[in-house]
SELUM-974252 format. One record per residue (C-alpha): residue number from 1; residue in three letters; x, y, z. Coordinates in nm, 2 decimals. Layout:
[NUM "ALA" [X Y Z]]
...
# end
This chain:
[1 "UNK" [2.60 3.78 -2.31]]
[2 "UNK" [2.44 3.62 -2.54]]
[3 "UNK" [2.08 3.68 -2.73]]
[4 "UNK" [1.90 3.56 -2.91]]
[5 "UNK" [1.80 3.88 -3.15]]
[6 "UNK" [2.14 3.96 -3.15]]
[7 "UNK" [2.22 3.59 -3.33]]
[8 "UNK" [1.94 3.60 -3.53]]
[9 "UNK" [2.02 3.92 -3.67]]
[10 "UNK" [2.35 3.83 -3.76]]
[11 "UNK" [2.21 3.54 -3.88]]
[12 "UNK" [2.32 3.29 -3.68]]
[13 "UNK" [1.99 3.04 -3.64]]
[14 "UNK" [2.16 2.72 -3.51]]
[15 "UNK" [2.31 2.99 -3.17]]
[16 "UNK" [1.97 3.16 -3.13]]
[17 "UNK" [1.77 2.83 -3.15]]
[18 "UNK" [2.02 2.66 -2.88]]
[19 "UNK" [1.99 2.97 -2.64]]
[20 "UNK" [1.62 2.97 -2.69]]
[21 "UNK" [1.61 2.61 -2.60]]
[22 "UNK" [1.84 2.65 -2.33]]
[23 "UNK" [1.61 2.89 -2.18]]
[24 "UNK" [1.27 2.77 -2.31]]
[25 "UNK" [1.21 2.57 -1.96]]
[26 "UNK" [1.30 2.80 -1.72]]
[27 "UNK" [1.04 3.07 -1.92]]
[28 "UNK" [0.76 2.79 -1.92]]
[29 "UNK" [0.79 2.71 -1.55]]
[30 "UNK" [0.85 3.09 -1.37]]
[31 "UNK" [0.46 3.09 -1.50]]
[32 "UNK" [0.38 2.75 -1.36]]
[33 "UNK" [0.22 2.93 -1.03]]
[34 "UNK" [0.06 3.25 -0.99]]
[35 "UNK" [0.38 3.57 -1.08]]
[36 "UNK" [0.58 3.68 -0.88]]
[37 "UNK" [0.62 3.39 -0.66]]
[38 "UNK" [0.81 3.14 -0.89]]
[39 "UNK" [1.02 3.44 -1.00]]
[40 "UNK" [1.15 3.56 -0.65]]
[41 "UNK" [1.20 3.21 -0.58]]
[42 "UNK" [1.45 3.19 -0.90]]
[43 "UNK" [1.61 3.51 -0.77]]
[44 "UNK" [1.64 3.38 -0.43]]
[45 "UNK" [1.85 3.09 -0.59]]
[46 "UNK" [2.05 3.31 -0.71]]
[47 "UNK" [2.09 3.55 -0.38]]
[48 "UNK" [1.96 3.82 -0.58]]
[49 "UNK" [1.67 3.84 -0.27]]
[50 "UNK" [1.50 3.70 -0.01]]
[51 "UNK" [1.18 3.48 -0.09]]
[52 "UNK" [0.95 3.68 0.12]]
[53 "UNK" [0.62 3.75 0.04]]
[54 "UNK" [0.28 3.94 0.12]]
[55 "UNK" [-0.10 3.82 0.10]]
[56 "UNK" [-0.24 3.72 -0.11]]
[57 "UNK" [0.09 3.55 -0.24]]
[58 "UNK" [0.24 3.23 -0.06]]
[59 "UNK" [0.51 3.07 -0.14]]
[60 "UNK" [0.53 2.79 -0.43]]
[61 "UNK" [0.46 2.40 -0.41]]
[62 "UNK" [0.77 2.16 -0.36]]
[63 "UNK" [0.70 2.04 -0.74]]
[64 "UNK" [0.74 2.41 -0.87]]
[65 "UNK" [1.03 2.45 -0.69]]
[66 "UNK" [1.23 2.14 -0.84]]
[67 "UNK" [1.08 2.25 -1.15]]
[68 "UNK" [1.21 2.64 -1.15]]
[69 "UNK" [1.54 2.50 -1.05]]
[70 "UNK" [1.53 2.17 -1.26]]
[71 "UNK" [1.53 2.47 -1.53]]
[72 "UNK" [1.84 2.70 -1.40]]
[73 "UNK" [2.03 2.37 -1.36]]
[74 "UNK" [1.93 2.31 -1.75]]
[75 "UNK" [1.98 2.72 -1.85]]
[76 "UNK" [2.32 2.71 -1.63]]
[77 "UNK" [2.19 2.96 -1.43]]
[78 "UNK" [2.27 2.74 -1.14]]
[79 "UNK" [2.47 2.39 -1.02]]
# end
């Protein structure tokens, strides 16, 4: 896997800057709602778990879930 202090301290700027702007969009929008909902919604992309969740928390809007995925997509997290 690759990381982003692991290129940078091997000094390898141009790697570390492309993961970090790979990623850069998915870290902006799991925070676009109220945490943990955009997060298990990520994970339930990824069949990691189920998006279920207890009050207080619903579940995220229709725009932040094209958004959390338009990100994956981008981070090739997902197709």
């Amino acid at each position: 896997m690759l990381r982003v202090p692991d290129r940078l301290a091997e000094g390898d700027v141009a790697t570390a800057l492309k993961i970090h702007d790979k990623l850069m969009p998915l870290h902006t929008n799991l925070f676009i709602e109220s945490n943990p909902a955009p997060v298990k919604y990520a994970m339930s992309l990824l069949g990691k778990l189920e998006e279920k969740l207890r009050l207080p928390m619903v579940p995220v809007t229709e725009s932040t879930r094209q958004a959390v995925r338009s990100a994956m997509v981008h981070a090739g997290l997902i197709n």
